[in-house]
N, C-alpha and C positions, 0 to 999 in steps of 0.2 A: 642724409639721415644716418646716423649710428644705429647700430644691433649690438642693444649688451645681450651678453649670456650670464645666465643664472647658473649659479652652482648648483650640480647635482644633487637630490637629495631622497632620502628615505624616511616616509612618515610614523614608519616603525621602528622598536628598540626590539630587534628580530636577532635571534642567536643561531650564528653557522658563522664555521671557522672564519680566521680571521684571515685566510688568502683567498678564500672563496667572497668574502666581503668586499675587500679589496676589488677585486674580479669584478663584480656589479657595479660600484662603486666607478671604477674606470668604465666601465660598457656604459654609464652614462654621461659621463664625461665626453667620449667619444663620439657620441651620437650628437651631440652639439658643435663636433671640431670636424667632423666630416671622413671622407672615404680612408682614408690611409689610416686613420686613427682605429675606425672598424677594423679594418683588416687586418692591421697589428695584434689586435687580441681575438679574431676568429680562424681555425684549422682551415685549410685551403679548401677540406673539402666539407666545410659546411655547408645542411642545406634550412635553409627558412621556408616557413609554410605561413603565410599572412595573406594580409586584405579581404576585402568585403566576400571574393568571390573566390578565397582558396590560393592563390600561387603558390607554386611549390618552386624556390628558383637556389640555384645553388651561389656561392659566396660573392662574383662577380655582378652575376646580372640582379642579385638586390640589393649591392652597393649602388648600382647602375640605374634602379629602379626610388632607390629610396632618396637619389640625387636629385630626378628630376621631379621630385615632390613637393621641394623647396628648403629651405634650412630649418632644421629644428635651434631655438633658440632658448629651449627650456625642457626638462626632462626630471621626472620625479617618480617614485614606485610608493606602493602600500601595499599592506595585507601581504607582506612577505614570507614565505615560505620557503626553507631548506634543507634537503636530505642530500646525506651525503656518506656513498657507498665507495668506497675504495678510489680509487682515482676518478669519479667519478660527483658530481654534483649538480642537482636538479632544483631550482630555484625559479617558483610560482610568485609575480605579481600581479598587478594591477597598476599600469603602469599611464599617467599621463605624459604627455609630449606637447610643445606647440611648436607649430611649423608656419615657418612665415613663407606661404607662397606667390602673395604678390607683396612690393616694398611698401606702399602705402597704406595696403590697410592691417587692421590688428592682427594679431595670428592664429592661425585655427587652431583649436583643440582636437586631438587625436586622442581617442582614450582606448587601451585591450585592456586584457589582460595578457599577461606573458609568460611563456615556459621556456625557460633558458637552461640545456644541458652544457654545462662547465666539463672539461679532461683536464688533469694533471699534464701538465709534459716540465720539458727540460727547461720550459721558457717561464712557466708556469703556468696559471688555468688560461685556457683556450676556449672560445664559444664552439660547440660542433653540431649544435642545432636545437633555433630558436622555433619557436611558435607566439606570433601576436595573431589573437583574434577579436576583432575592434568591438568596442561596448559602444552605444547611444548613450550620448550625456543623458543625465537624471534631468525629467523635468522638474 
């Protein structure tokens, strides 16, 4: 069986700079392509605060964590939201995912919403700490 991956996308025409853009833009790119890809654009010492029951885990162990979830093979945001204070950039979605964790069957929907604090640096923006707090699809 083949896994295409879908291009990333955003269902809003949302205004914040255009490296901060960028910045989301690849953070879902990469969540499709896997660990190294994440890491590339997160500070060493980011921490994530996600799942149903709170984890608080820093950059390693929820690459570590989001591996053994299964492959996300699709990634899209809404309801986008961006302030942006000196080096610094906070960007609210609503973000879906689908994760194929067995090959056979379809792939489950993952739905939060998400707070992604972006920093400036040398490299350019860097994730240094997310929050997904998962929603119930709509019935």
């Amino acid at each position: 069986m083949t896994t295409t991956q879908s291009a990333p996308s955003s269902k809003d025409d949302v205004r914040m700079p255009d490296a901060v853009a960028r910045a989301e833009a690849a953070w879902l790119v990469a969540i499709t392509k896997g660990d190294q890809e994440q890491r590339a654009l997160m500070l060493p010492d980011c921490v994530i605060v996600h799942g149903p029951v709170g984890h608080v885990h820093d950059r390693e162990r929820f690459l570590a964590y989001n591996a053994s979830m299964g492959a996300t093979i699709e990634a899209e945001t809404s309801e986008v939201t961006c302030q942006e204070r000196e080096e610094r950039a906070v960007v609210t979605c609503f973000q879906k995912m689908r994760i194929r964790r067995v090959p056979d069957l379809p792939p489950f929907l993952v739905q939060a919403v998400a707070t992604r604090v972006w920093f400036a640096t040398g490299e350019g923006w860097r994730l240094g700490h997310m929050q997904l707090s998962r929603r119930q699809p709509a019935l």
